[in-house]
C-alpha positions in Angstrom: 0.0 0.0 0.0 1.2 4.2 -0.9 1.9 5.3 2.2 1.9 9.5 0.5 0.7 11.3 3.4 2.8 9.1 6.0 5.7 9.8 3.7 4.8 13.5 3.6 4.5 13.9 7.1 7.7 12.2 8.2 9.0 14.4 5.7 7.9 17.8 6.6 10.5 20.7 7.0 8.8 21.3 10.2 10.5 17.3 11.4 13.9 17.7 10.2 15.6 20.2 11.6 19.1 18.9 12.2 22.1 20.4 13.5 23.9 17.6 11.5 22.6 19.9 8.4 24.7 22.7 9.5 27.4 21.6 11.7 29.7 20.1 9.0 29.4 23.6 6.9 30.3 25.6 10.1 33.2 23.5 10.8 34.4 23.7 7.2 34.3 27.4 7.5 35.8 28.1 10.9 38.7 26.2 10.2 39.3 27.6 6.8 38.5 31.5 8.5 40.6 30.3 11.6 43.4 29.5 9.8 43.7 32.4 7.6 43.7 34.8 10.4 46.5 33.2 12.2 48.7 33.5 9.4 47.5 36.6 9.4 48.4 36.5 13.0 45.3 38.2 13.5 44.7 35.8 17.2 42.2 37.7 18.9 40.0 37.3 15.5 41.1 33.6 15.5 39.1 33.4 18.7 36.3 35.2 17.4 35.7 32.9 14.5 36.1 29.6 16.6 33.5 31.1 19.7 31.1 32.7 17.0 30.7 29.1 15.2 30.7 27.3 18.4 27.7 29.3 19.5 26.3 28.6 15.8 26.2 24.9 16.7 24.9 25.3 19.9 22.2 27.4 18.5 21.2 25.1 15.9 20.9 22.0 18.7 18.7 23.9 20.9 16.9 24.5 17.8 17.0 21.1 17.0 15.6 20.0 20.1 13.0 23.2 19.8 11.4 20.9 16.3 11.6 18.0 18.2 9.4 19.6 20.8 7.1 21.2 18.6 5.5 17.9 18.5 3.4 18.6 22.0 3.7 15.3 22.6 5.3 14.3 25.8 6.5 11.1 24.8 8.4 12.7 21.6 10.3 14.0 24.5 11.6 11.4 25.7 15.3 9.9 23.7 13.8 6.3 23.5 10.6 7.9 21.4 12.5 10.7 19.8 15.3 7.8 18.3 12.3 6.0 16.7 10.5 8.8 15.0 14.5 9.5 13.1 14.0 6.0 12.7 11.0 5.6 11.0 11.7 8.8 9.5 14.7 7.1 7.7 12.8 4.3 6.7 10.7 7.2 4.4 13.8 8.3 3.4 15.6 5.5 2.0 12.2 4.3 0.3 12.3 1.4 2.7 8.4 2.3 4.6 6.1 0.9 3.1 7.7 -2.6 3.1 8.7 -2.8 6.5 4.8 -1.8 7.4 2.4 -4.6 8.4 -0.4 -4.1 5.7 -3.4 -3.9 8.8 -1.8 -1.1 10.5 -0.7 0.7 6.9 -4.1 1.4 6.3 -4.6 3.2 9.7 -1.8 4.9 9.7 -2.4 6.2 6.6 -5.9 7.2 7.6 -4.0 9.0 10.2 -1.6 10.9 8.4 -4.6 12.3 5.8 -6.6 13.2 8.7 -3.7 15.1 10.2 -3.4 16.8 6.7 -6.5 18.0 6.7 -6.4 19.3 9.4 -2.9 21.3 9.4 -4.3 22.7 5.3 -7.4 23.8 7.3 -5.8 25.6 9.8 -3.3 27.1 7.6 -5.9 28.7 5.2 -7.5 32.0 5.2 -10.8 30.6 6.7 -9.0 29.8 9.9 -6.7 32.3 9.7 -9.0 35.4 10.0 -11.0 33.7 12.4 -7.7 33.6 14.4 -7.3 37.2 14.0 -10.7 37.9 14.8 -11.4 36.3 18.2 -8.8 35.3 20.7 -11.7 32.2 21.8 -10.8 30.9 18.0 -7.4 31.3 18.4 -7.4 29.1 20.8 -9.0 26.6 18.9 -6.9 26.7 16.5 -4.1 26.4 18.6 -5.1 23.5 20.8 -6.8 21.7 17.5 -3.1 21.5 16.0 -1.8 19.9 19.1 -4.2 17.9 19.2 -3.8 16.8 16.0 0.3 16.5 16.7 0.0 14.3 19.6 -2.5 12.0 17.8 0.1 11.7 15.5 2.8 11.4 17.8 0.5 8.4 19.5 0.1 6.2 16.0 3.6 6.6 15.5 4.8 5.1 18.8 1.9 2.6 19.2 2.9 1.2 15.7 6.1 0.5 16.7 5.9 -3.0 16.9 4.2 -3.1 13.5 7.2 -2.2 11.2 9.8 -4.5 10.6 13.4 -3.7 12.3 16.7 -2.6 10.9 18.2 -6.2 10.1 14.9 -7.9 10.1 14.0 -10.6 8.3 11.2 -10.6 5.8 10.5 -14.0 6.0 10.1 -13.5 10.2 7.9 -10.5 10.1 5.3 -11.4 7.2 4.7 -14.6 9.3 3.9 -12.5 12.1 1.9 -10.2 10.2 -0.3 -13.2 8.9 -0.7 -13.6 12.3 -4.6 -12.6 13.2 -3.6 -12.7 17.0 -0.4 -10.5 16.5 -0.2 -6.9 17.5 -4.1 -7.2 17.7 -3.8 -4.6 21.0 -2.0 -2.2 19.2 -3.9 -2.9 16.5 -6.8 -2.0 18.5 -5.4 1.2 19.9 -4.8 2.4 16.4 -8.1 2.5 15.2 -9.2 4.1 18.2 -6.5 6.9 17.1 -7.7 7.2 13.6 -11.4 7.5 14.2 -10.6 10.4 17.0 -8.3 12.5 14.4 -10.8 11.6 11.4 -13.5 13.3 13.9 -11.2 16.3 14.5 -10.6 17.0 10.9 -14.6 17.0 10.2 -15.0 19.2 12.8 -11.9 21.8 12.0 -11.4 21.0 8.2 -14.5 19.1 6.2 -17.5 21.4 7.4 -17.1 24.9 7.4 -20.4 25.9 7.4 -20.7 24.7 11.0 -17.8 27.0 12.2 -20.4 29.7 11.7 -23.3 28.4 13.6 -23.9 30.4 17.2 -23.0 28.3 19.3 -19.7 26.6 16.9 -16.9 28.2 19.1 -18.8 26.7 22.6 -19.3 23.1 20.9 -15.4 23.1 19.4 -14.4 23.7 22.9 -16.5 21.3 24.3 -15.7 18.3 22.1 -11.6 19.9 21.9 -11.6 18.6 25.9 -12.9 15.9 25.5 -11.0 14.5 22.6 -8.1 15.9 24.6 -9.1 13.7 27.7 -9.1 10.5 25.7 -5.9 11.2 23.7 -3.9 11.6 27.1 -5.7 8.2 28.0 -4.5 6.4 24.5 -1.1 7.6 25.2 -1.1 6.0 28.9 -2.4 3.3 27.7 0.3 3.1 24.3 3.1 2.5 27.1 
């Protein structure tokens, strides 16, 4: 099965920040700058260029770490989850995905991922966007409706963990298990739990409009926004 919006998400600038992008670049640079000042023996700027790109790198790990936290999700924060989402974001990388993915939880996670983009296009547009500017209650909504949507996310990633096949696994080993009826069936289950709650979010932010404008739309969103939020921290308890 196309895994496009999985891909896409895994993908987004907003994922990928690296210091690894930079660092290499900087290095290049200060040594190249360094050493031409000191045969300039220009020492104090010497220093200048080694502390500025130090700083540089520093920068761009705490920014780094800033992407990585952008996700909302507690458990993204955490060096055990955030080593698996760069690993399943390599797998989109190197093509690899969509045949290391048991075909059952493909299709929810794909769900997912077009749910999650419907959402994020809805909130991005002008629709959304003036009623942010209009109404600090609707900003809000917004707000908490992409987090929301981010830590649904963030839970079918980390709940399908057992559903790709490893780095070094064997195909043989894992299409038997995925043949399996019995296997993964909990995580199975907690996955399409996931997808119907973000699939709800996005018709209520992205697929009807119309009912944005109805009186009472801003005290219903908030209404169902707490509740949705209530069970997503009880799927990610539970995804542990």
């Amino acid at each position: 099965m196309r895994l496009r919006q999985l891909i896409a998400y895994l993908q987004s600038p907003s994922y990928r920040l690296s210091p690894t992008d930079v660092t290499p670049l900087i290095v290049v640079f200060a040594l190249g700058a360094t050493g031409f000042a000191m045969v300039l023996r220009f020492w104090w700027g010497a220093f200048m260029i080694v502390a500025g790109s130090a700083l540089v790198i520093w920068l761009a790990q705490r920014a780094h770490r800033a992407a990585l936290m952008s996700l909302s999700h507690a458990t993204f924060r955490t060096p055990e989850s955030q080593e698996w989402f760069s690993t399943v974001r390599g797998f989109a990388d190197d093509g690899s995905l969509e045949s290391r993915a048991d075909p059952r939880m493909a299709i929810e996670l794909e769900a997912c991922a077009d749910a999650h983009h419907r959402i994020i296009t809805a909130l991005e547009a002008p629709t959304w966007k003036q009623k942010s500017k209009g109404s600090e209650g609707w900003r809000t909504v917004a707000v908490e409706s992409r987090l929301i949507a981010e830590d649904l996310m963030a839970d079918a990633l980390l709940v399908s963990r057992c559903l790709f096949r490893p780095k070094g696994g064997r195909h043989a080993t894992f299409e038997k298990r995925c043949a399996d009826p019995e296997y993964a069936r909990r995580e199975l289950g907690l996955l399409q739990v996931i997808r119907a709650r973000i699939e709800r979010l996005a018709a209520q932010i992205a697929d009807d409009p119309a009912a944005l404008e109805q009186a009472d739309a801003y005290e219903r969103t908030m209404r169902y926004l707490e509740d949705l939020r209530q069970a997503e921290e009880e799927v990610a308890r539970l995804s542990h």
